[in-house]
Each structure stands twice: as C-alpha cells, then as structure tokens.
C-alpha positions in Angstrom: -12.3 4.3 0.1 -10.3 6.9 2.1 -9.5 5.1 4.8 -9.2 1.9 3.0 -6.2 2.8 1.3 -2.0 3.4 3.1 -0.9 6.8 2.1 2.2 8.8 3.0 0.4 11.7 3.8 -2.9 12.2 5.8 -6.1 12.7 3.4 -9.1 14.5 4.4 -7.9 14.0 8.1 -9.4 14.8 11.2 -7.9 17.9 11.2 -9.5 19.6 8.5 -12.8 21.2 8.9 -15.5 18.4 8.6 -17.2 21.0 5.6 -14.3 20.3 3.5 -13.7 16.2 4.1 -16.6 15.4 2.0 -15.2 17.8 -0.9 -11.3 16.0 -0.2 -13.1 12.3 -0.6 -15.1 12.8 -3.7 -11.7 14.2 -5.7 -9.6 11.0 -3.7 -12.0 8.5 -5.0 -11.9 9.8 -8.1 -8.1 9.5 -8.4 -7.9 6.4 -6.7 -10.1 4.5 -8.9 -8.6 5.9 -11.8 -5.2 4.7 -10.3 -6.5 1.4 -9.6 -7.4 1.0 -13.4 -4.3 1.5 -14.3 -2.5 -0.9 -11.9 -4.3 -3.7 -12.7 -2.4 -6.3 -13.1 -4.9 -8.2 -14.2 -5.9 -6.5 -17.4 -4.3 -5.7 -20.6 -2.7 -2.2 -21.4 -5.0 -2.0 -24.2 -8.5 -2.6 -21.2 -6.5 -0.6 -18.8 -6.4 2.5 -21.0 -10.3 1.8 -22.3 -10.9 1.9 -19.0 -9.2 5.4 -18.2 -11.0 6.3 -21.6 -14.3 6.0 -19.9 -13.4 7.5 -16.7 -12.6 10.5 -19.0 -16.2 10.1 -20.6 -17.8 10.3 -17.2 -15.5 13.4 -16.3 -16.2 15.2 -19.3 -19.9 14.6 -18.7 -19.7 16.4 -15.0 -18.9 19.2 -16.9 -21.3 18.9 -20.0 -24.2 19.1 -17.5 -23.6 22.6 -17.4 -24.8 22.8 -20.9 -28.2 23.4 -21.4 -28.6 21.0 -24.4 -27.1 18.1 -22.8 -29.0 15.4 -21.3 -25.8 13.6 -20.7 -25.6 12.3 -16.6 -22.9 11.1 -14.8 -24.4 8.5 -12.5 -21.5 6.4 -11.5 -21.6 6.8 -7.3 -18.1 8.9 -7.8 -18.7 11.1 -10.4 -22.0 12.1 -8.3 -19.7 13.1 -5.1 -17.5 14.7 -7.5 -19.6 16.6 -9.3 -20.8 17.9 -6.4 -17.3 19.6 -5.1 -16.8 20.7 -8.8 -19.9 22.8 -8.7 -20.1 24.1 -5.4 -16.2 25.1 -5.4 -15.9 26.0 -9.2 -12.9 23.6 -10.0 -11.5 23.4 -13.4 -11.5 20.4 -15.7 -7.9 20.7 -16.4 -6.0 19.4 -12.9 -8.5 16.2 -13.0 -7.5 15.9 -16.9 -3.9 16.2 -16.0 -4.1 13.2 -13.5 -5.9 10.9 -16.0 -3.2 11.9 -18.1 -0.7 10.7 -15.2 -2.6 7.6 -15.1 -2.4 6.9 -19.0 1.4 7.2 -18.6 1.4 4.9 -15.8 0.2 2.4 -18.4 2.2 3.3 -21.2 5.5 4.8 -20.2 7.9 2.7 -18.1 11.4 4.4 -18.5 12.1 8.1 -18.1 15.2 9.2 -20.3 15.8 12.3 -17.8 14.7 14.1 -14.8 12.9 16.6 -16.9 10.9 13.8 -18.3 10.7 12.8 -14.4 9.1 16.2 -13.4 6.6 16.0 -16.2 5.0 13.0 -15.0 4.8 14.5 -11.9 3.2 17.6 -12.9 0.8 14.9 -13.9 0.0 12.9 -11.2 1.2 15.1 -8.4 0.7 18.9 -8.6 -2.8 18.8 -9.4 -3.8 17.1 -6.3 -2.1 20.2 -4.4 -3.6 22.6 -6.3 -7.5 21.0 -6.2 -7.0 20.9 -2.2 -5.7 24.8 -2.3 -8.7 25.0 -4.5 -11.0 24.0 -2.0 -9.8 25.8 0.9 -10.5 29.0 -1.1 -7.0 29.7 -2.9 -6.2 30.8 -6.3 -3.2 32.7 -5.9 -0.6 31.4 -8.4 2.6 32.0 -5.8 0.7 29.7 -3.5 0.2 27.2 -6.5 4.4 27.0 -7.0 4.9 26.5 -3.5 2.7 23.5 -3.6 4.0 22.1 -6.3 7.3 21.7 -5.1 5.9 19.8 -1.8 3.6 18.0 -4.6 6.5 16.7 -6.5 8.7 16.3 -3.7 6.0 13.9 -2.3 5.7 12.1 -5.8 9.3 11.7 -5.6 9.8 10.5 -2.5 7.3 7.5 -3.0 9.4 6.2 -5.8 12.2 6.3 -4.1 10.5 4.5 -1.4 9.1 1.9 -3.7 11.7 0.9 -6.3 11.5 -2.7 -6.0 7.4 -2.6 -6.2 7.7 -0.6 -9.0 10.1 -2.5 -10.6 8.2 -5.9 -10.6 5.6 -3.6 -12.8 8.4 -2.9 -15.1 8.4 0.3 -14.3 11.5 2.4 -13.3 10.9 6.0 -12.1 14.8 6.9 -11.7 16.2 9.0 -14.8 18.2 6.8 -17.1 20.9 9.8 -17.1 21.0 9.4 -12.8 21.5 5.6 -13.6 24.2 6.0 -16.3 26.0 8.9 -14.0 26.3 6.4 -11.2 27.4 3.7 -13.6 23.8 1.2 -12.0 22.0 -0.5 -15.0 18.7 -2.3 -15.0 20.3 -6.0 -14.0 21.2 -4.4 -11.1 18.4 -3.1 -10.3 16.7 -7.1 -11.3 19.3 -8.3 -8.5 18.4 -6.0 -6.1 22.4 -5.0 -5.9 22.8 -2.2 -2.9 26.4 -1.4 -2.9 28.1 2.3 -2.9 27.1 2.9 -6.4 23.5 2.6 -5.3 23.7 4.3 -1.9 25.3 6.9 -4.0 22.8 7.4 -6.6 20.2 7.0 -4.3 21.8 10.0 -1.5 21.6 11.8 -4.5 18.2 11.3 -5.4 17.2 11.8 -1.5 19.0 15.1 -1.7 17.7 16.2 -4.6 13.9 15.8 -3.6 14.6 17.3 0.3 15.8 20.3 -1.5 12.1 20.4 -3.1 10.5 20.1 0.2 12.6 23.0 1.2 11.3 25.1 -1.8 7.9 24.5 -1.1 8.6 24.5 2.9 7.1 28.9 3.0 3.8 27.3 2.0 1.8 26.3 5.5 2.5 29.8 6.4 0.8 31.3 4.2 -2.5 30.1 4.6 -4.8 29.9 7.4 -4.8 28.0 10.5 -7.5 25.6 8.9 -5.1 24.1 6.5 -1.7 24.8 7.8 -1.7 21.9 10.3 -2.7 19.1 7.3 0.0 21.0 5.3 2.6 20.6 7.9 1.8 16.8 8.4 2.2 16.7 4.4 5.4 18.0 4.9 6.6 16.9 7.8 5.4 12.9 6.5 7.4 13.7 3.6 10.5 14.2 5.0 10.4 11.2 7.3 10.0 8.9 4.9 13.1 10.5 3.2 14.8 10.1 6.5 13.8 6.4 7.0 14.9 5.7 3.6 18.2 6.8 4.9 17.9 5.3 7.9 18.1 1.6 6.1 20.9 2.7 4.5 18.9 3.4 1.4 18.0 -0.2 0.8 14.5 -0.2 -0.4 14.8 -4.1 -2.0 15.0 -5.9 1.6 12.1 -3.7 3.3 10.0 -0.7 2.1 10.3 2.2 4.5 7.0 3.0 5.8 5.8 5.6 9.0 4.6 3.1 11.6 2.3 4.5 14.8 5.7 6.1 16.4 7.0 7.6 13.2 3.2 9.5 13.2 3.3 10.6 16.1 6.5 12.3 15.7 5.2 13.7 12.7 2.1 14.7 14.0 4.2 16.4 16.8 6.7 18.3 14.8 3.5 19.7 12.7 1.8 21.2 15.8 4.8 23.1 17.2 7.3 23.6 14.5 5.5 26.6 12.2 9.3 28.1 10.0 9.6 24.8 7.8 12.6 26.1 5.9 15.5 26.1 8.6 14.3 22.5 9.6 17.1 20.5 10.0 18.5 22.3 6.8 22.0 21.7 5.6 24.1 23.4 3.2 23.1 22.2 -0.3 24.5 19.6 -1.8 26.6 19.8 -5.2 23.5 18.5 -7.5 24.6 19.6 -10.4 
C-alpha cells in the first residue's frame, strides 16, 4: 500500500532505519484507507462517513484491548499492524482521532470562510502525521512538535495549491473565501479554469504564505539525530519544489499539475544530503502578507 500510492514526500523510505519502516507503514495504511473512504466517489456522504464511523470503531477497539474486561479484537489486517506500533511505541489515541476527524471534514466541509478555518483542517489531517513519526523516532519534546507542525501544514498546503482543479471537480475548494474575495477571483472562475493576474496574484500569495511555514519549521532536521534528519530534509526540501514548480508554470495548476518527476528527486534528494542550515535556503525578505 506504501508504495502503491504518489506522494509528495518520501514515506517510510529507504533511508530510515528498516526497525522503524514497519511502524511508518502500519500508521500510512491506516490513514490511507481512511482517506480513501472518504474520496470515494462512488459512495454517498452519508456511506462515506459510516464508513469512517467504523474505522473509528476498530481504532477505539486497539485501545480497549488494553482493558482487562474487554474481549473486544481488532482483526481487520490494518488495525493488527497498527496496533502493534501503538503498543510497542506508546502512541496516543488522539493524533489518529484528529486525522479521522480530517477525513470526516473532507466529506462534509467543502468551503473554508478563512485561513484560520484553513489551518484547522490542517491541524487535522496534517500535524498529526508529523507528530506520530517524531513519536516513533523517540521524541516527545513539545518545541520539536511546533517545528513540525509548521513543515506539516506547510506540506498540507502546498498540495492544495498543487491540486486546485482535482479538488475542485470534488467540489471542494481549499483557498480561503477571504483570499478569493481580496483578489476579487470567485468560484466561476475557478469552474473556467481563468489564470490571469488576478489569479497569479492570489496564488504568489498563497505560495508565499506557505514558504514562509516551511521556513518556520526549517530549525527542525537539526535537531534530531542523523537517523531521521535525512527523511526530514527530503520532507522539506520535496516541499519546497513543488512550491517552486508551481511557480515555474506560472502558477497554472488547471492545464498541468505540478508534480517531482525522476530529475526533480534527485535534486531533492541531493540538496537533503549536503544542505544541513534549512532556514537561509534560498530565503528572501518576507513578503507583505498581511
């Protein structure tokens, strides 16, 4: 299921310590099957969510087991890989409840009134997914936790930049309504796929806006040990091509979604292994975003 799927950023690569792949999979599986639920276009909200509803069951069960009185099992082939990483690494309900959560909204909000709203959903679906892999690696330290939330929703960000025509033929529109009203772009244009300065505009902002994220969350390879700090850095440095390729096409997203091919990896993979200060990286004097 891993390697089945195109991400943006590496998961459970070769790089990390083949002890902690297994651990990496289980908690990917888990999500991804969750997210599939809620993507499929084939079902009903209503099925969708019962769906999600169940995958909550079987989560809540993982953790019941730990309950003497419970004869309650969680059998399904995931939940027996995850409960495995939960029990051997201690890992809290609550950032696998928070992306069900994500998942839910997925399915039932479409629009977000501002960025605030924005940021919530990616405390949701993004953050936790940071946080579970610091979890794994041995880290608890809540400064570490901030820094990788910023990559984390910097990342989640990025995507929907990167996919605002797919999202849009699911009726769903990630961009604040405030950012569309302040650059004067409305819904019909985004249903015409209309790229003119307005939206180069609104989108350089958006662009900016996330960078400056990755930047905030840049001191956080460094602080952790050399068996993680290489996957971070690819993280990272993925991140902030596809910000760059988005650019590149001169933000048009509707005509071709901008993707990291074999070359653009590389390069990635290249910057990670000899670039270690992340926050002066190509860094320009903050834009205005006010």
């Amino acid at each position: 299921m891993t390697n089945a799927h195109y991400e943006n950023f590496p998961v459970a690569s070769l790089f990390m310590p083949a002890e902690k792949r297994p651990y990496i999979q289980s908690i990917y599986a888990f999500a991804r099957t969750a997210d599939d639920f809620a993507d499929d276009a084939g079902r009903s909200d209503r099925e969708r969510l019962q769906l999600l509803e169940v995958w909550k069951d079987l989560l809540d069960r993982c953790y019941r087991e730990d309950d003497a009185d419970s004869s309650e099992t969680a059998d399904h082939p995931v939940f027996v890989a995850l409960k495995e990483t939960i029990h051997r690494l201690h890992i809290p309900i609550e950032p696998l409840q928070d992306l069900l959560t994500a998942f839910s909204l997925d399915v039932t909000k479409k629009r977000f009134a501002s960025f605030e709203e924005t940021l919530y959903y990616c405390k949701h679906s993004a953050n936790p997914v940071g946080r579970l892999v610091l979890m794994i690696f041995g880290y608890r330290d809540e400064e570490l936790f901030l820094y990788s939330d910023k990559i984390c929703t910097a990342l989640q960000l990025a995507n929907f930049w990167q996919d605002i025509d797919v999202d849009f033929k699911k009726n769903r529109v990630y961009i604040p309504r405030d950012d569309l009203a302040r650059f004067a772009y409305g819904e019909e244009d985004l249903h015409k796929g209309v790229v003119d300065e307005r939206f180069r505009a609104l989108m350089r902002f958006e662009v900016e806006r996330t960078r400056e994220l990755f930047y905030q969350g840049a001191p956080l390879p460094s602080l952790v040990d050399k068996d993680l700090r290489l996957e971070l850095k690819l993280v990272w440095f993925g991140g902030m091509a596809i910000l760059r390729k988005i650019e590149r096409v001169g933000f048009d997203v509707f005509q071709r979604r901008p993707v990291l091919h074999a070359g653009n990896k590389l390069a990635v993979f290249l910057r990670a292994l000899f670039r270690n200060d992340l926050t002066t990286y190509k860094r320009k004097p903050a834009w205005d975003l006010t």
